[in-house]
C-alpha positions in Angstrom: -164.9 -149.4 0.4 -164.8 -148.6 4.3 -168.3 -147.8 6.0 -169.9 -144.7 5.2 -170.9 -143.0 8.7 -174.3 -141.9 9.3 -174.0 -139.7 12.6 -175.8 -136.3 11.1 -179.2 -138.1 11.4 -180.6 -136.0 14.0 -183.0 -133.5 13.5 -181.9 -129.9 13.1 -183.1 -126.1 12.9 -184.5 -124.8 9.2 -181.5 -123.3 7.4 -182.2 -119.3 6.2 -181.4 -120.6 2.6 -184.4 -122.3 0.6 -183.4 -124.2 -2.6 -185.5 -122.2 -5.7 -183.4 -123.7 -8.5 -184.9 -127.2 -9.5 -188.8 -128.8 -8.7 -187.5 -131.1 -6.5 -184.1 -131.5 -4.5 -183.0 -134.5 -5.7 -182.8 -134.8 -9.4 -182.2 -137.8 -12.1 -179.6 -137.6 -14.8 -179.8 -139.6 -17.6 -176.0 -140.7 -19.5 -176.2 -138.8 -22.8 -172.7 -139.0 -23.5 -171.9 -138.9 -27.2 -168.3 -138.7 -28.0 -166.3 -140.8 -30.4 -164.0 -143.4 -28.6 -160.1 -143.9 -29.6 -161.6 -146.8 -32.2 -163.6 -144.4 -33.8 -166.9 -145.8 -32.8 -169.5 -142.9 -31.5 -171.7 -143.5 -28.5 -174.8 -143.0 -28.0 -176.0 -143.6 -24.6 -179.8 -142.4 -24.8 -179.8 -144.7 -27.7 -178.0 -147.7 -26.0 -180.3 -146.9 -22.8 -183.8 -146.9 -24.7 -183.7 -143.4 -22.7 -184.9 -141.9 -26.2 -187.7 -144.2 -27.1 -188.6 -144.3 -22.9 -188.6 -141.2 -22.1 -192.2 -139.8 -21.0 -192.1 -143.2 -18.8 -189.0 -142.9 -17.4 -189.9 -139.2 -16.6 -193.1 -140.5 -15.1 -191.3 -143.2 -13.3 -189.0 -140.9 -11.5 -192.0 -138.8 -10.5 -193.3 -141.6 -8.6 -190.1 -141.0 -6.7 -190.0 -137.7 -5.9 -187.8 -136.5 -9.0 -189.4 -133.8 -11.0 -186.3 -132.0 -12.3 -183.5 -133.9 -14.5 -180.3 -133.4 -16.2 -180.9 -135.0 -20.3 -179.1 -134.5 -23.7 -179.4 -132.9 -26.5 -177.3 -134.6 -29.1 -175.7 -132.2 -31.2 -174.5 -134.4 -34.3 -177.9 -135.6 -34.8 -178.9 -132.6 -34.6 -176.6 -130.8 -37.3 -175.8 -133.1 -40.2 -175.5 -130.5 -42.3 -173.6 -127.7 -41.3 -176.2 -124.5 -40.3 -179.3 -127.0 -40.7 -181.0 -128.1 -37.8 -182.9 -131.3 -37.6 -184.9 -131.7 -33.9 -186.7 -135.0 -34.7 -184.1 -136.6 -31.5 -185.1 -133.7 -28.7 -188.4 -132.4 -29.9 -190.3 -135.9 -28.3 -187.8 -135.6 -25.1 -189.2 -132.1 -24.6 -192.6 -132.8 -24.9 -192.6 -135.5 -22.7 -191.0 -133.3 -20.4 -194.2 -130.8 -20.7 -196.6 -134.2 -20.8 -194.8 -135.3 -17.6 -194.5 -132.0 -15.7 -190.7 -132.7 -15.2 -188.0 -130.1 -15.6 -185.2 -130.8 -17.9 -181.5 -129.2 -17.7 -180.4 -129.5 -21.2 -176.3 -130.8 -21.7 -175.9 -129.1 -25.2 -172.6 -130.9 -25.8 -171.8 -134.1 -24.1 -168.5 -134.8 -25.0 -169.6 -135.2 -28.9 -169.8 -132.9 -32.0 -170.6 -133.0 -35.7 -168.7 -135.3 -38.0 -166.4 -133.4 -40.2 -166.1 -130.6 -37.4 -162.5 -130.2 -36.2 -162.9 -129.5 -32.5 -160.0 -126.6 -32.6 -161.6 -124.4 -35.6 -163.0 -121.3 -35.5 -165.8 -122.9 -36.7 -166.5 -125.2 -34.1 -166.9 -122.5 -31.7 -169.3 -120.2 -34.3 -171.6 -123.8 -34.9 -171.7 -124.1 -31.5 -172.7 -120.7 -30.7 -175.3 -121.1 -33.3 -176.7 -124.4 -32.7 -177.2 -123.2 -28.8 -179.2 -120.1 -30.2 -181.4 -122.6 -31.9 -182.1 -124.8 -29.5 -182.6 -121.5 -26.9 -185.3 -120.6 -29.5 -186.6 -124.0 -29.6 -187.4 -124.5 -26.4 -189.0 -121.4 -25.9 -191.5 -121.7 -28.6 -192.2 -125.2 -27.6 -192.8 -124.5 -23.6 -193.3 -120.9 -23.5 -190.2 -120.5 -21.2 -186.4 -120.2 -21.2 -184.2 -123.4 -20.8 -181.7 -124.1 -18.2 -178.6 -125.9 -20.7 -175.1 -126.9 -19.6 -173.5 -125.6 -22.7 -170.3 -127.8 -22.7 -170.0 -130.9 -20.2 -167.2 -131.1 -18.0 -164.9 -129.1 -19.8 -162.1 -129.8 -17.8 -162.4 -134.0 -17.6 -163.0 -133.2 -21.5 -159.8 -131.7 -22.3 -157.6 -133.8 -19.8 -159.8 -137.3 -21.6 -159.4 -136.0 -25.2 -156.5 -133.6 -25.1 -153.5 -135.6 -22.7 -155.3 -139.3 -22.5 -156.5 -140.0 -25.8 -159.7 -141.8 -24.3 -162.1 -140.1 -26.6 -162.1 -137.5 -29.6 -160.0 -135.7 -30.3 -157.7 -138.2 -29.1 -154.7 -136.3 -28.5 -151.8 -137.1 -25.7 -150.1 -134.3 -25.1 -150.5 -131.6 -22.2 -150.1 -129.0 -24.8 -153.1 -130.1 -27.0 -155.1 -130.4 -23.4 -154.4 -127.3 -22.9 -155.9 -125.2 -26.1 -158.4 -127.5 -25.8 -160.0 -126.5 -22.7 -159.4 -123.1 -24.3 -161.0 -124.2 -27.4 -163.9 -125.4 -25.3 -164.4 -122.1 -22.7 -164.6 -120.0 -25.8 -167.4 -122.5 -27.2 -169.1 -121.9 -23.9 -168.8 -118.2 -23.8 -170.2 -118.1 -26.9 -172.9 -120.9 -26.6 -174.2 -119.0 -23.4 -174.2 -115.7 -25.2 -176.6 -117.0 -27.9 -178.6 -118.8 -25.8 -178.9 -115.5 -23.4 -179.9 -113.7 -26.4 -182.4 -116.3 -27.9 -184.2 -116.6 -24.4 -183.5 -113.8 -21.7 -183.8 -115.6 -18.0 -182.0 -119.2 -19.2 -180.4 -120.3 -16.5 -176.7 -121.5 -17.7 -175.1 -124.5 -15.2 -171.3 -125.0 -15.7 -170.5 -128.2 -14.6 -166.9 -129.8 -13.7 -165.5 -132.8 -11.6 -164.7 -131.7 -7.7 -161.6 -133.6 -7.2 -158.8 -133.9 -4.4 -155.3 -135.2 -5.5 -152.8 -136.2 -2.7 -149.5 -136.3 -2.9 -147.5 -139.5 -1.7 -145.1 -138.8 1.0 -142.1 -139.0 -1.1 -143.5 -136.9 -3.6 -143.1 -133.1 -3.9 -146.7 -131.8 -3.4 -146.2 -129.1 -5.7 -147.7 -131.4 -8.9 -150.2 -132.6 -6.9 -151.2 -129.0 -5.9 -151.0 -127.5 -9.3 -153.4 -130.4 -10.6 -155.4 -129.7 -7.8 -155.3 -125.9 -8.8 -156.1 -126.7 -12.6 -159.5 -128.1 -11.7 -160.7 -124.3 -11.4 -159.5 -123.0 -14.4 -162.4 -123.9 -17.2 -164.0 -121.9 -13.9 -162.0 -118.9 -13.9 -161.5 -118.6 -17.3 -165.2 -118.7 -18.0 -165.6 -115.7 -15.0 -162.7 -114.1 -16.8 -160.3 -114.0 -14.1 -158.0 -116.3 -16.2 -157.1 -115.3 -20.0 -159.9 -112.9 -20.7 -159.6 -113.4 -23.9 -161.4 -115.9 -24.6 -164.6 -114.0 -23.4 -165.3 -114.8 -20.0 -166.8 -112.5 -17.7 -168.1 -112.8 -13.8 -171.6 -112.8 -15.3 -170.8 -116.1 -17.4 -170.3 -117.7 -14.4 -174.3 -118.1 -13.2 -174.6 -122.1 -11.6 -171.7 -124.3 -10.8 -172.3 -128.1 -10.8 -169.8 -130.3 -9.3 -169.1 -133.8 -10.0 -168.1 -136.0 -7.1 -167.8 -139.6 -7.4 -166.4 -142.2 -4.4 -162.8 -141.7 -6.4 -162.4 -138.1 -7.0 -160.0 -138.1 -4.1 -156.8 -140.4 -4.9 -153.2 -140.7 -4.5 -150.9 -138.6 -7.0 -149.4 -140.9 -9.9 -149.3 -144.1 -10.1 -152.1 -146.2 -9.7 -154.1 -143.5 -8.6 -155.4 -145.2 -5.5 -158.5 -143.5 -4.4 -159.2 -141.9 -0.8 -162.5 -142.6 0.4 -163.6 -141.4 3.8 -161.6 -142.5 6.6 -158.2 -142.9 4.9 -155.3 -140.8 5.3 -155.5 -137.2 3.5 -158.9 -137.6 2.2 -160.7 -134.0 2.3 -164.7 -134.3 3.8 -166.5 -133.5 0.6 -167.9 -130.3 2.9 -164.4 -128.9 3.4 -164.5 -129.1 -0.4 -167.8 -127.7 -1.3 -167.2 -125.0 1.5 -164.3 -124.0 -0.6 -165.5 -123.7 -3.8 -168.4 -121.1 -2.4 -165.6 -119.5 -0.6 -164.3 -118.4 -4.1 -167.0 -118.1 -6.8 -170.1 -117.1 -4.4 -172.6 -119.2 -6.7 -174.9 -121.0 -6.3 -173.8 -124.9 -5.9 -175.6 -128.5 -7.0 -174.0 -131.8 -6.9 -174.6 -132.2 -10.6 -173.5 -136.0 -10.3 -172.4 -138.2 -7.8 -173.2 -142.1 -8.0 -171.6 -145.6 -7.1 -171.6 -149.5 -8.5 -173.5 -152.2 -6.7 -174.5 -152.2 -3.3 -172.8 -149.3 -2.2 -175.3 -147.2 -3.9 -177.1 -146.0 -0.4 -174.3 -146.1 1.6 -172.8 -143.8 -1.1 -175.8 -141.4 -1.1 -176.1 -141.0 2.4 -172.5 -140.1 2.8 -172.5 -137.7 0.2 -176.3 -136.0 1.8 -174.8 -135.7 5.5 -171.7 -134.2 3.5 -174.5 -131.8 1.9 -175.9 -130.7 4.8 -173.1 -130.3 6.4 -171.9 -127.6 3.8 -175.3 -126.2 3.9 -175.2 -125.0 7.7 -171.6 -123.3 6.8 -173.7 -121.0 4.8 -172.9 -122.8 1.4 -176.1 -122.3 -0.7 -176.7 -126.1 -1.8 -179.7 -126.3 -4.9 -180.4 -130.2 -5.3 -178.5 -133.3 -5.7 -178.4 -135.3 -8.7 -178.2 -138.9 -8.9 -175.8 -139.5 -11.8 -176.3 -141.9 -13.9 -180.1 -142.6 -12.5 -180.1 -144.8 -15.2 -177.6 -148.0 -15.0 -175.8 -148.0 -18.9 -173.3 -150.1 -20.5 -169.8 -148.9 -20.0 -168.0 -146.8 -22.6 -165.3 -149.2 -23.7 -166.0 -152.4 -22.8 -170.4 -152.8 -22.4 -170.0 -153.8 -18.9 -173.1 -153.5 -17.2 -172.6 -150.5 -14.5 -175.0 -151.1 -12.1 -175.2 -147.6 -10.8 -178.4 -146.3 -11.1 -182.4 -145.7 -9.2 -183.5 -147.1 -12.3 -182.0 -150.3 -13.9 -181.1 -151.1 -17.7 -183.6 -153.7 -18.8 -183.6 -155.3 -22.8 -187.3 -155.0 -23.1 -190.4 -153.7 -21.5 -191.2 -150.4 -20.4 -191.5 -150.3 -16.9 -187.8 -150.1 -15.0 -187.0 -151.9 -12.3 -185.7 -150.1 -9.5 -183.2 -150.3 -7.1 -184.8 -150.3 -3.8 -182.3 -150.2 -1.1 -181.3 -146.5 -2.9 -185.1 -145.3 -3.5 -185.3 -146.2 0.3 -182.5 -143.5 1.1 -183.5 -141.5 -1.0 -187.0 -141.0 0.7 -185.4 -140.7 4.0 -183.1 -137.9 2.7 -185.9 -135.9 1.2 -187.2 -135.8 4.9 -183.9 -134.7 5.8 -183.5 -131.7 3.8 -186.8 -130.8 4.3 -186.5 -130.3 8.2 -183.2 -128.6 7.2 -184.3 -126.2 4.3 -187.5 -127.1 3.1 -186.8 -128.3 -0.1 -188.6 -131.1 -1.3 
């Protein structure tokens, strides 16, 4: 990967806009994903990360570094074994450690996984859903006395292009057809899920999160493709404001937090081998051209919901990404934290490669984590940053 630059160091005038959204600017998100691979086998990254058994320390542990809010799971198909019965013996400790801790949680409802026996395109799917997201609304509001912030379905669009056209995880399909209804299938689960949540708890706050990507067409290629994948990264988007088949039950008030996903190879070349385009090479986008534009047409406030890197590169990658932030803040885009995604290094999906990607490192025993220190260092110098830009902290 080429040098990140860090030229935007100086010190410059507060911003009019204040972050409100989360406790503290730069957040923590723990990998919950729970979907079934192509073999069959379901993950379970809380499980496979001791996140589930650690989490009131790895809550705490954070807070030693500044992180109060985070992005964690709640995983739906050990929640509801039984179709309409609700067991919360896997979320109920995560939530009070959360109170213990003073740390505040944004709740992924569905992280890629679902009940056993559930066929993804029913109409049942989508009425479990909706009721399993009015239950856990209600949940968290007995338990903390306030209204949750949930992510009702995770990255609908990766989703449908990973289980609908790929085949890389349930439902396994490989078609763009089936891609298609699904990320139908899966805005009318969100409609629906944020409806009952709404209803359970007036004032949740409902994030809808998606990759930010740039695809680049080759120069012998016709950039049409290229475009219109480009183009169909706003459609879970605009079909969840209703701007795009409003049948399905969107509406502009659906659409309340966007959350892009931007990792050091969301840019890359059209087909092939998909070479990625980091900063500096030809035809890659600065991430605040990109941000600039999404604000430009949904008017929402924006978080980097994840954004992360392997090895060494980690605050490098992080200080690129905050001078891009701030960058996009000054245009007048209203920026609410940054999320360091996975802040937890995991196993890999398909393989148990150790992804060294986190603040916190994956140890076999022990409680306390080791931490990477290179990226906690950055990190502290960036809080200082956006503070003298906005205030946040």
């Amino acid at each position: 990967m080429q040098h990140i630059s860090t030229n935007l160091r100086a010190a410059v005038p507060e911003l009019g806009f204040r972050p409100t959204l989360f406790r503290s600017f730069f957040m923590g998100g723990f990998e919950c994903s729970t979907h079934r691979r192509r073999d069959g086998q379901r993950l379970d990254l809380l499980r496979t990360t001791r996140h589930d058994a650690l989490v009131a320390q790895d809550y705490r542990q954070l807070k030693r570094h500044g992180i109060r809010s985070v992005r964690d799971g709640v995983r739906w198909h050990l929640v509801e074994t039984t179709p309409g019965r609700y067991d919360w013996s896997s979320v109920l400790p995560m939530i009070r450690a959360a109170q213990e801790v003073g740390t505040q949680v944004a709740w992924d409802l569905c992280h890629y996984g679902w009940p056993d026996g559930l066929d993804v395109f029913s109409g049942a799917f989508v009425d479990r859903f909706a009721a399993y997201s009015g239950a856990f609304a209600r949940l968290h509001l007995e338990e903390t006395g306030e209204p949750p912030m949930v992510c009702p379905v995770n990255e609908i669009s990766f989703f449908s292009w990973a289980g609908g056209e790929a085949g890389l995880m349930n439902p396994c399909c490989t078609s763009q057809e089936h891609s298609d209804e699904l990320k139908r299938q899966l805005v009318r689960a969100t409609v629906a899920g944020a409806t009952a949540v709404r209803e359970a708890a007036p004032g949740s706050r409902i994030l809808m999160i998606d990759p930010l990507i740039n695809i680049v067409a080759r120069p012998e290629q016709d950039p049409a493709e290229a475009a219109a994948r480009n183009e169909g990264q706003f459609h879970a988007w605009e079909m969840i404001a209703g701007r795009m088949s409003p049948e399905l039950g969107g509406a502009p008030e659906m659409l309340d937090v966007i959350g892009v996903n931007y990792y050091w190879n969301n840019q890359w070349l059209h087909g092939g081998l998909r070479e990625a385009l980091v900063p500096g090479d030809p035809g890659h986008t600065p991430l605040r051209d990109l941000l600039v534009g999404v604000y430009a047409r949904y008017q929402r406030p924006i978080f980097m919901a994840e954004t992360s890197i392997e090895g060494e590169e980690r605050a490098p990658w992080l200080n690129y990404v905050c001078e891009e932030v701030r960058a996009a803040m000054r245009a007048g885009v209203p920026i609410e934290g940054i999320c360091l995604y996975p802040v937890l290094s995991h196993l890999g999906w398909d393989d148990d490669r150790y992804c060294p990607n986190g603040l916190l490192e994956l140890q076999v025993e022990g409680e306390e984590r080791e931490f990477h220190e290179s990226l906690a260092l950055e990190m502290e110098n960036q809080r200082r940053l956006f503070a003298d830009l906005c205030g946040a902290s």
